[in-house]
Structures are given as structure tokens and as C-alpha cells.
VMD Tcl script that builds the backbone (N, CA, C; Angstrom):
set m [mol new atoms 309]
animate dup $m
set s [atomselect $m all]
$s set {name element resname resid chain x y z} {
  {N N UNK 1 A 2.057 3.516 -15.761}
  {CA C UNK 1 A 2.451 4.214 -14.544}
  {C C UNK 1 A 1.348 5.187 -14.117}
  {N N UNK 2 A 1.067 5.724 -14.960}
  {CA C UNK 2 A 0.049 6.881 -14.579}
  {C C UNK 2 A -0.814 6.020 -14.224}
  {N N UNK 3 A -2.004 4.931 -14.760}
  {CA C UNK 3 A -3.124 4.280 -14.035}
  {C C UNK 3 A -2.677 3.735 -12.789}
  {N N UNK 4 A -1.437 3.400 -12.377}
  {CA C UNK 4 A -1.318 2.726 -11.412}
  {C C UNK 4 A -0.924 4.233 -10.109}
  {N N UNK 5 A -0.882 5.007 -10.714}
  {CA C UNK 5 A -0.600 6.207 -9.800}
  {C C UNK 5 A -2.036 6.572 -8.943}
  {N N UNK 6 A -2.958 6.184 -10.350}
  {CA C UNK 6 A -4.295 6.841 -10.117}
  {C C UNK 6 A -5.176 5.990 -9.052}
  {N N UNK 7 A -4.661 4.612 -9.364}
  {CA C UNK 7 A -4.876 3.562 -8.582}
  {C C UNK 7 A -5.205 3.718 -7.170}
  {N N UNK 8 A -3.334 4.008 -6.877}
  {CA C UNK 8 A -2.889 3.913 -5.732}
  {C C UNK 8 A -3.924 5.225 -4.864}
  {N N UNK 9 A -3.968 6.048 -5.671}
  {CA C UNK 9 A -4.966 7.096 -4.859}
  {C C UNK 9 A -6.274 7.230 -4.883}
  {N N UNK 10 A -6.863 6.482 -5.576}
  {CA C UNK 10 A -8.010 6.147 -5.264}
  {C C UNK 10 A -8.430 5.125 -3.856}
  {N N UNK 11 A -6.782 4.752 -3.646}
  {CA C UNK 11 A -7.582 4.205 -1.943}
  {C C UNK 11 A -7.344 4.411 -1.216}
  {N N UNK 12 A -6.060 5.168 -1.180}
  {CA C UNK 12 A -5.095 6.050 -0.088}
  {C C UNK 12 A -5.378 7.167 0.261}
  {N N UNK 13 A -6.333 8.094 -0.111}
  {CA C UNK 13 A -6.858 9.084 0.177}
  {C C UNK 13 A -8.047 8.708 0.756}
  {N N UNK 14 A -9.391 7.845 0.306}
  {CA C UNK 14 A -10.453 7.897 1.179}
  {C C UNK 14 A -10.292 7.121 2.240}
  {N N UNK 15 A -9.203 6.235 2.406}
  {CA C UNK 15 A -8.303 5.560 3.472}
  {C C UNK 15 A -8.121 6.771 4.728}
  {N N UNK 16 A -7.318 7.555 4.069}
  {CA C UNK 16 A -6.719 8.533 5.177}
  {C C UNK 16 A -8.288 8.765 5.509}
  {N N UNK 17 A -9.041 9.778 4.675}
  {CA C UNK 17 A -10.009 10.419 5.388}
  {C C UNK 17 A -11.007 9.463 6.482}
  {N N UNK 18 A -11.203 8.056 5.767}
  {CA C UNK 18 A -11.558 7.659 7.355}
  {C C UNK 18 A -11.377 7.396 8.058}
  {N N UNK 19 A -9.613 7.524 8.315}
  {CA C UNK 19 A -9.065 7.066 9.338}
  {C C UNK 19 A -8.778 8.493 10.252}
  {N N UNK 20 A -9.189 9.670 9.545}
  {CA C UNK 20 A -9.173 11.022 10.637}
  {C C UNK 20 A -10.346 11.021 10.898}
  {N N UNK 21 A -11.773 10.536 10.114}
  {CA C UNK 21 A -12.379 10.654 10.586}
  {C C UNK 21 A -12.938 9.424 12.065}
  {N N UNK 22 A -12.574 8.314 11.574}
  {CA C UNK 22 A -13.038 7.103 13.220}
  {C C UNK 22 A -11.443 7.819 13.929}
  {N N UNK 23 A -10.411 8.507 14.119}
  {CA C UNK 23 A -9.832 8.520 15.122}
  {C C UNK 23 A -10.510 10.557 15.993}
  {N N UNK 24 A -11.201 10.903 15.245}
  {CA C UNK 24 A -12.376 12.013 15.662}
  {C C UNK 24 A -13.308 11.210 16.753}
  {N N UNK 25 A -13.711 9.966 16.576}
  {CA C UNK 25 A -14.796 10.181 17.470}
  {C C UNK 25 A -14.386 9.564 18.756}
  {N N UNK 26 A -13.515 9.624 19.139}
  {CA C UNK 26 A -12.915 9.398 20.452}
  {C C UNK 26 A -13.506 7.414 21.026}
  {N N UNK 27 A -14.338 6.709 20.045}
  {CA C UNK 27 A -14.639 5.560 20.809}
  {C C UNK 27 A -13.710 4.308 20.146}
  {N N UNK 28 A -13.399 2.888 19.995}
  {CA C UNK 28 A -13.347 1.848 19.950}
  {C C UNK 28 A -13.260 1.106 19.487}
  {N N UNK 29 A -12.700 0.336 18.574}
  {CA C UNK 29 A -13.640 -0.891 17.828}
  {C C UNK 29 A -14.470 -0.631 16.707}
  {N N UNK 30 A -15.256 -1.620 16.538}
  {CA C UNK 30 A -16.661 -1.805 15.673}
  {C C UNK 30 A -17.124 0.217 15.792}
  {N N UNK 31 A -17.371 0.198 17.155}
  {CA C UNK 31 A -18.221 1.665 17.382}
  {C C UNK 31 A -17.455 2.634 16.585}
  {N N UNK 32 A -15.855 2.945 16.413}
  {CA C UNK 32 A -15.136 3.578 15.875}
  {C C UNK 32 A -15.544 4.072 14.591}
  {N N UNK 33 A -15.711 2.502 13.901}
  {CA C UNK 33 A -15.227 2.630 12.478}
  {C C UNK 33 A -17.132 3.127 12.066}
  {N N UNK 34 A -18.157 2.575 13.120}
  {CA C UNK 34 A -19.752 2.777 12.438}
  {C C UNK 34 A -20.058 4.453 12.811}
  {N N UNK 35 A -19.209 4.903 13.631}
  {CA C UNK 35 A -19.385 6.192 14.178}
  {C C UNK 35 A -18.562 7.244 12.856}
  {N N UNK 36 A -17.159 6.584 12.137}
  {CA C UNK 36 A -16.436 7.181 11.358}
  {C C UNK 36 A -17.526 7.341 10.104}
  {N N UNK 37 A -17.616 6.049 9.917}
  {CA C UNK 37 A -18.626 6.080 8.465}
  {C C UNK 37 A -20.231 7.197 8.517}
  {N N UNK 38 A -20.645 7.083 9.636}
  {CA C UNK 38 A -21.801 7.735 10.057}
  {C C UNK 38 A -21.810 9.297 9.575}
  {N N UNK 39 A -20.553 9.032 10.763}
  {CA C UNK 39 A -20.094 11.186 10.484}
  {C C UNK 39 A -19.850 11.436 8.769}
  {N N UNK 40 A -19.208 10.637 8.260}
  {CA C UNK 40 A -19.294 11.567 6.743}
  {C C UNK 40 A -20.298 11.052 6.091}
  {N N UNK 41 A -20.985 10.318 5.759}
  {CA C UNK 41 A -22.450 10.160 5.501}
  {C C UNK 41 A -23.474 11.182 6.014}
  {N N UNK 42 A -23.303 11.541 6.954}
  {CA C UNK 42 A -24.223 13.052 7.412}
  {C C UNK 42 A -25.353 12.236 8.035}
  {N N UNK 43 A -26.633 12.341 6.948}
  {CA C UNK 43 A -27.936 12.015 6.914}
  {C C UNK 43 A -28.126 10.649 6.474}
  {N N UNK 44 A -27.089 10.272 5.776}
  {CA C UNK 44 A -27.122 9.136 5.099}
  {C C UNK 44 A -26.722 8.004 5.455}
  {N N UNK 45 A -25.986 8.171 6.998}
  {CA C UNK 45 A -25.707 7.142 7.696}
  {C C UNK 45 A -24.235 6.312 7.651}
  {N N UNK 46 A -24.331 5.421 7.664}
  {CA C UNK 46 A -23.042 4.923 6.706}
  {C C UNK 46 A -23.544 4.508 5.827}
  {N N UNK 47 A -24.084 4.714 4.968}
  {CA C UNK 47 A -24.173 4.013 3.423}
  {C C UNK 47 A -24.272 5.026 3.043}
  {N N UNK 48 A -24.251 6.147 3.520}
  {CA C UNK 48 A -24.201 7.557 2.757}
  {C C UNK 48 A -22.284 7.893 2.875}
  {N N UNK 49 A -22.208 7.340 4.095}
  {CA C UNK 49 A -20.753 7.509 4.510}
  {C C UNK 49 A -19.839 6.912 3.053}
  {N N UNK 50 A -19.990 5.535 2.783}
  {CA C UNK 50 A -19.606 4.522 2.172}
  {C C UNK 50 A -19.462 5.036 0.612}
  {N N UNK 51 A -20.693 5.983 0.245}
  {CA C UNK 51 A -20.771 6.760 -0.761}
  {C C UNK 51 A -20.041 7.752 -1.093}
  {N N UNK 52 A -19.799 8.706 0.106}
  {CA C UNK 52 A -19.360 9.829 0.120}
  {C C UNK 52 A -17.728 9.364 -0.016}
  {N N UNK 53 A -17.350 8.431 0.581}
  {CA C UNK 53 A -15.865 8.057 0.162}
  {C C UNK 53 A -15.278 7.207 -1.243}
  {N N UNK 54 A -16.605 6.881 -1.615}
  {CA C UNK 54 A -16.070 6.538 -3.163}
  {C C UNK 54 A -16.226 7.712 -4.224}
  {N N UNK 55 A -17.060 8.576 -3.968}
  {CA C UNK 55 A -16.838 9.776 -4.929}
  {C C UNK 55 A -15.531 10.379 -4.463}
  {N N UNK 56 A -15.090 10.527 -3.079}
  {CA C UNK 56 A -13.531 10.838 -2.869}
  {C C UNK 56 A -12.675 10.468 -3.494}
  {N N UNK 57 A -12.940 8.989 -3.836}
  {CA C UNK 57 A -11.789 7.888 -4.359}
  {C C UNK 57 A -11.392 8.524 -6.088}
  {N N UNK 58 A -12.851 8.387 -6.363}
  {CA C UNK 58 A -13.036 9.072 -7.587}
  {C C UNK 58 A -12.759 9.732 -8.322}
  {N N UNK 59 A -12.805 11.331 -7.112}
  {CA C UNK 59 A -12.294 12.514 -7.663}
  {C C UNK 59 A -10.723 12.398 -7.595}
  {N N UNK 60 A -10.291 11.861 -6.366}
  {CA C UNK 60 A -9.187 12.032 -6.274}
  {C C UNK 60 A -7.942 11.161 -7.664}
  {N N UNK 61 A -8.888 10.044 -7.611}
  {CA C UNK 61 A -7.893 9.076 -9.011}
  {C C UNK 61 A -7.868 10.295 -10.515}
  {N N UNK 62 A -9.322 10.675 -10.452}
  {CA C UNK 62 A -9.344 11.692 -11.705}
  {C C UNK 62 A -8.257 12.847 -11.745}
  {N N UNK 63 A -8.320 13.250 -10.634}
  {CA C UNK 63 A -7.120 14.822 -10.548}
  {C C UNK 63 A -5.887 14.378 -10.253}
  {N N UNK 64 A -5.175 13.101 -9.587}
  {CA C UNK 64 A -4.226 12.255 -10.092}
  {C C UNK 64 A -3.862 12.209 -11.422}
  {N N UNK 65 A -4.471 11.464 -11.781}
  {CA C UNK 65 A -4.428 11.204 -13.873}
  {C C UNK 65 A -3.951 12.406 -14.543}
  {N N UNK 66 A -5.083 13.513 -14.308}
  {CA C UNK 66 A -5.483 14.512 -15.046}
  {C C UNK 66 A -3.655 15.081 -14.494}
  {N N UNK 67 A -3.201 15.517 -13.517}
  {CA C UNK 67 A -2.248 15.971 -12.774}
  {C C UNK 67 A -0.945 15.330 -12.925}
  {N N UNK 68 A -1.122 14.532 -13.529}
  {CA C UNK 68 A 0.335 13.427 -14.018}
  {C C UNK 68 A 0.506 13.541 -15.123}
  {N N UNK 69 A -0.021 14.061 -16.200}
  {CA C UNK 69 A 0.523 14.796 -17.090}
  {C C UNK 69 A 1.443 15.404 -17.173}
  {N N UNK 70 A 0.924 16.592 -16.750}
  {CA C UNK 70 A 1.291 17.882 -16.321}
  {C C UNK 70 A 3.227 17.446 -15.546}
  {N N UNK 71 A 2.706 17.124 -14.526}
  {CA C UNK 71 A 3.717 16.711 -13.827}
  {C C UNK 71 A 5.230 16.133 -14.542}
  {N N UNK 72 A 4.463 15.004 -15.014}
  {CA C UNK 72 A 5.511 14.622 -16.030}
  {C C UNK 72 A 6.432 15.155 -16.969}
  {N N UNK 73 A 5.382 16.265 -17.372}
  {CA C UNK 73 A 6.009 16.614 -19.018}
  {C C UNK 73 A 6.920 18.009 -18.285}
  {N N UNK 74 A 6.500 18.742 -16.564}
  {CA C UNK 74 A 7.600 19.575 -15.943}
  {C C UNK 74 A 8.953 18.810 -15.859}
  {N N UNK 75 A 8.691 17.615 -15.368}
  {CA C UNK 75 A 9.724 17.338 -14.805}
  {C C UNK 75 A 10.847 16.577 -16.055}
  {N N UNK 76 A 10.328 16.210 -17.075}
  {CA C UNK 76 A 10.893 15.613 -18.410}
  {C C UNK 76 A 11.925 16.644 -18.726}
  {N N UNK 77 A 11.190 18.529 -19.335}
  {CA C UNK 77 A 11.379 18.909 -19.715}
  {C C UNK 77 A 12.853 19.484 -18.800}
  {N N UNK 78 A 12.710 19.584 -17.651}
  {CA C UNK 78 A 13.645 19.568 -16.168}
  {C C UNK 78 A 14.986 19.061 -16.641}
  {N N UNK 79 A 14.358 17.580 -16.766}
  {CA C UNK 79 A 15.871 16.843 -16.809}
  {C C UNK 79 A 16.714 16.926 -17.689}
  {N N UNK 80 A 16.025 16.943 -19.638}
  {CA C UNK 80 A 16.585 17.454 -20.034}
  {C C UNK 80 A 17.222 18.922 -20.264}
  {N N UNK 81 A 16.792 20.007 -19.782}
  {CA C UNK 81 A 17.697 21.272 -19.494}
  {C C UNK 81 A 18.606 20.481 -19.143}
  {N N UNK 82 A 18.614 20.032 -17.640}
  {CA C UNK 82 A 19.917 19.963 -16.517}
  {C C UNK 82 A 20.633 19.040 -17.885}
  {N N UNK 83 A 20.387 18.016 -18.258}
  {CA C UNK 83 A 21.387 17.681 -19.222}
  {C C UNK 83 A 21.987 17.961 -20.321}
  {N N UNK 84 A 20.997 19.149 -20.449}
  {CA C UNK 84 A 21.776 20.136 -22.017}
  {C C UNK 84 A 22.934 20.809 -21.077}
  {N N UNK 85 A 22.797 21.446 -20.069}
  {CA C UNK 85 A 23.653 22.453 -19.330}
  {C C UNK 85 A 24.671 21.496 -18.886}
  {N N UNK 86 A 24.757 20.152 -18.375}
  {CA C UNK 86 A 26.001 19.304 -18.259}
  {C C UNK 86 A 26.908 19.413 -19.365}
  {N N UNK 87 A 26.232 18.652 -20.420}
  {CA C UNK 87 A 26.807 18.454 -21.549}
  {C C UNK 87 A 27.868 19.287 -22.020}
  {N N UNK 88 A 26.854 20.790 -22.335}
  {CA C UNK 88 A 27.565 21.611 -21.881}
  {C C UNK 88 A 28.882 22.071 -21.499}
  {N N UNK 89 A 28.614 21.727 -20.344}
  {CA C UNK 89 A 29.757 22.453 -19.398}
  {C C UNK 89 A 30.670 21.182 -19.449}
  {N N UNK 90 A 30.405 20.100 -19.776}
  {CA C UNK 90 A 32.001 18.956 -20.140}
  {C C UNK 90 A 32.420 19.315 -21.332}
  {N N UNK 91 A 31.924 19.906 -22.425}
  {CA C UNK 91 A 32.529 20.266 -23.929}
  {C C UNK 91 A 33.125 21.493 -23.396}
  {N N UNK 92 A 32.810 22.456 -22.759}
  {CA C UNK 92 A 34.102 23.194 -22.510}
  {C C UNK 92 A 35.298 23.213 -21.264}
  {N N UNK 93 A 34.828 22.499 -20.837}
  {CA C UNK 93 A 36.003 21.893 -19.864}
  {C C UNK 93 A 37.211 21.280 -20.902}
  {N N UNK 94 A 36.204 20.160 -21.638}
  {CA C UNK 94 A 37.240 19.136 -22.814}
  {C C UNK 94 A 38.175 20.756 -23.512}
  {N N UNK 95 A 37.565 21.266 -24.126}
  {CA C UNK 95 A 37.863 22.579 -25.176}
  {C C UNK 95 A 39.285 22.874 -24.286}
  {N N UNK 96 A 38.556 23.334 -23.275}
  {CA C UNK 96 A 39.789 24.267 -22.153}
  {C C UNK 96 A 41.070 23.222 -22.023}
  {N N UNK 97 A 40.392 22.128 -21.616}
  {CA C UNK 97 A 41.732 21.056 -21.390}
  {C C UNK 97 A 42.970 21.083 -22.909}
  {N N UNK 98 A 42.195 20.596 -24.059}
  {CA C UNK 98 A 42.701 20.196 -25.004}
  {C C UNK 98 A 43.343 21.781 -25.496}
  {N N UNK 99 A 43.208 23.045 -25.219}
  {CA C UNK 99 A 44.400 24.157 -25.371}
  {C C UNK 99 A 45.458 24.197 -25.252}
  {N N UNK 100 A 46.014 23.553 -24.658}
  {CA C UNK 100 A 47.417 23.481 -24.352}
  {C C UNK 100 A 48.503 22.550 -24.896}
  {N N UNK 101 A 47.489 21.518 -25.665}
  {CA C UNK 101 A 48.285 20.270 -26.461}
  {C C UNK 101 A 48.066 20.715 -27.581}
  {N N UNK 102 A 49.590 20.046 -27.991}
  {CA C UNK 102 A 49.388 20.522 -30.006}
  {C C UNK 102 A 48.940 18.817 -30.308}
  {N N UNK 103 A 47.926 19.164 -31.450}
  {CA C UNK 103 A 47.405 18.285 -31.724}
  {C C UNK 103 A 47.881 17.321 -33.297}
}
mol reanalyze $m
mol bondsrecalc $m
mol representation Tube
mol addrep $m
């Protein structure tokens, strides 16, 4: 799960960014997408562009990964509380119920 998390954002993020960046340059087509790649390439053109969005891909799959840990082991630790505190609260419901019957 986690690699496939990391996956998924390694293309969905430099995805988005060039799709804010070709809908920035106000043109077209072909021109859109060579004008999108251009602009974040800087100096480098689009093959600097092309570059600059796979180190995106990159960083972003890494701090994914690295961040799904984390994530996980909040939200683990989450569920079980909420299910200690159910549990819980049905053993004294049962308790309360079963007072009144002789057993």
C-alpha cells in the first residue's frame, strides 16, 4: 500500500503542476503544453522543464513514503483508542443492564 501510495504521487503531482503551469500561458495545443514545459525549465527549455518535473515526482513519492508511516501508525493508534472506549462503554452498559436480574 504504501509503494503504491508513493506511486500514485509520483505522477499526480508533477501532473497537476503542469497542468497549472500550460493552463498559465494563455495559448493552445502543441504551443500550450511546449510553452508549459519551457516555463518550468527556466533556461533549460523543456528538457530542463521535463527534468524539473521528475525531481518533483521524486521528491514528492519520497515525502509520501517517508509520511505514510507516520500517518498510519496516528491513525492505527486512533482506532484502537476509539475501540478500547467502545468496548468499554458496552461492558458497562451489559454491568448496568444485568443489576437488576438475580442471577
Amino acid at each position: 500500500m504504501k509503494s503504491l501510495v508513493g506511486d500514485i504521487a509520483f505522477f499526480v503531482v508533477p501532473s497537476l503542476i503542469l497542468n497549472v503551469a500550460m493552463s498559465s500561458t494563455g495559448l493552445r495545443g502543441g504551443a500550450r503544453f511546449t510553452k508549459g514545459l519551457a516555463g518550468l525549465g527556466g533556461s533549460g527549455g523543456m528538457k530542463g522543464g521535463v527534468a524539473v518535473l521528475g525531481m518533483i515526482g521524486l521528491a514528492s513519492k519520497n515525502v509520501v513514503e517517508a509520511g505514510y508511516e507516520v500517518i498510519e501508525s496516528v491513525v492505527k493508534k486512533r482506532f484502537e483508542l476509539k475501540a478500547t472506549q467502545i468496548i468499554t462503554e458496552n461492558q458497562n452498559e451489559i454491568k448496568e443492564s444485568e443489576e437488576g436480574y438475580d442471577v
